[in-house]
N, C-alpha and C positions, 0 to 999 in steps of 0.2 A: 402473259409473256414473262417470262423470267430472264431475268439479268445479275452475272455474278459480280460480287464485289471485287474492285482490284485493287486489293491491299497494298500497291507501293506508289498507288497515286489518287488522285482526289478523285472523290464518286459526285454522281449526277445526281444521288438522291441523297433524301433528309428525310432524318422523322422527328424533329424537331416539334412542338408540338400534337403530334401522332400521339393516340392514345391504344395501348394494348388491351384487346378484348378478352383474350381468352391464350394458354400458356400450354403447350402441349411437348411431349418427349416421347419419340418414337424411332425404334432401329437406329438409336445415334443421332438423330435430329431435334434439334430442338424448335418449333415452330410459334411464331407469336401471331396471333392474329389482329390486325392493324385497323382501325377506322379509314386512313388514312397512310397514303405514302407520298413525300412531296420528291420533285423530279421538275431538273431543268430541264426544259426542251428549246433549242434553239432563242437561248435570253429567255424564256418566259416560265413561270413558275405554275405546274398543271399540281392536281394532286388526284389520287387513284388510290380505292380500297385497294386490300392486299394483304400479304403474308411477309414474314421475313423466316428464314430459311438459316440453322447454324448445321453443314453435318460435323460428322466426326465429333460430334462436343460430348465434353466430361462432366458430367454434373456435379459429378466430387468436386471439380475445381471451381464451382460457378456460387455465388453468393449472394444475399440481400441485408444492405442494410435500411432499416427501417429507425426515421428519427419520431419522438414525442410531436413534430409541430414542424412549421416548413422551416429551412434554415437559413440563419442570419435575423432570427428576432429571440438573441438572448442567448443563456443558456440552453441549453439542450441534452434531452438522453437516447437510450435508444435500445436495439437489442442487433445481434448479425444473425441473420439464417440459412440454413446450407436452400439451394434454389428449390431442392425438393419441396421442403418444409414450407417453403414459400407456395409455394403452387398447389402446396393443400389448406393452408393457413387464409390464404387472398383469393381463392376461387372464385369470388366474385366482387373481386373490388380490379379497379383499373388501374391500369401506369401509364400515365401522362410523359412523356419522355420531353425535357427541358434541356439538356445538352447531353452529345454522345460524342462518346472516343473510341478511335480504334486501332489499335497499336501491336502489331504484329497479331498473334494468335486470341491476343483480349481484346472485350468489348467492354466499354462502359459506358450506362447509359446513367445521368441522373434525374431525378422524377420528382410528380407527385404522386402520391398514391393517392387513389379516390374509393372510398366505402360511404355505401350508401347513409347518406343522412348524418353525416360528421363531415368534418370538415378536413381539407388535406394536408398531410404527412411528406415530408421529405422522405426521399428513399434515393437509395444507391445499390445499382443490380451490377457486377461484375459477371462476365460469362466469358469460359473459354472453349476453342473449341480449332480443331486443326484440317479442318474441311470448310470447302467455298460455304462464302455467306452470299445468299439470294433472294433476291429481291422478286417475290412474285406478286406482279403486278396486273391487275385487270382492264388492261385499256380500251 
């Protein structure tokens, strides 16, 4: 079932610890594939595989940043990558999403990133994009 975001008021769902599996860009869409989508339903908290859904988006405008180590122990460094570079760089490391924002036309989601057999990286994914964001959910 799909459900679009209504960006001028609070949504039912979260992907609050939801981990992205796989990053896809098609025809203007940018698609994340989800473990997990959490969704209030009447007070109670379900969660549901799924998709999330950006159309219209510019990947020119969309970015990652990637820190040395998780953040808040220390100094820290880091690199910015356009989302491309990111999606052929991390093809098989995951994003843990720890807080997400969403404000007008952007998203931000912040993260860990997980590669196998190290241990996890703070990251920060900005994306933008001027088409409904949707939430496809398998209920």
């Amino acid at each position: 079932m799909d459900y679009i975001q209504d960006r001028t008021g609070n949504t039912d769902f979260s992907l609050q610890n939801s981990r992205v599996k796989g990053i896809r860009f098609h025809n203007k869409t940018l698609s994340f594939k989800l473990d997990r989508i959490f969704r209030c339903v009447e007070g109670e908290e379900k969660e549901y595989p799924g998709e999330l859904w950006f159309k219209a988006c510019d990947l020119d405008l969309c970015s990652v940043l990637i820190f040395n180590k998780t953040l808040g122990e220390g100094r820290f460094t880091g690199r910015a990558l356009s989302l491309r570079e990111f999606m052929d760089a991390y093809a098989d490391a995951e994003f843990e999403i720890i807080r997400e924002g969403y404000f007008g036309n952007t998203t931000t989601y912040s993260a860990w990133l997980w590669e196998a057999e190290k241990a996890p990286v703070s990251a920060i994914m900005y994306l933008w994009n001027s088409g409904d964001v949707i939430y496809r959910i398998e209920e």
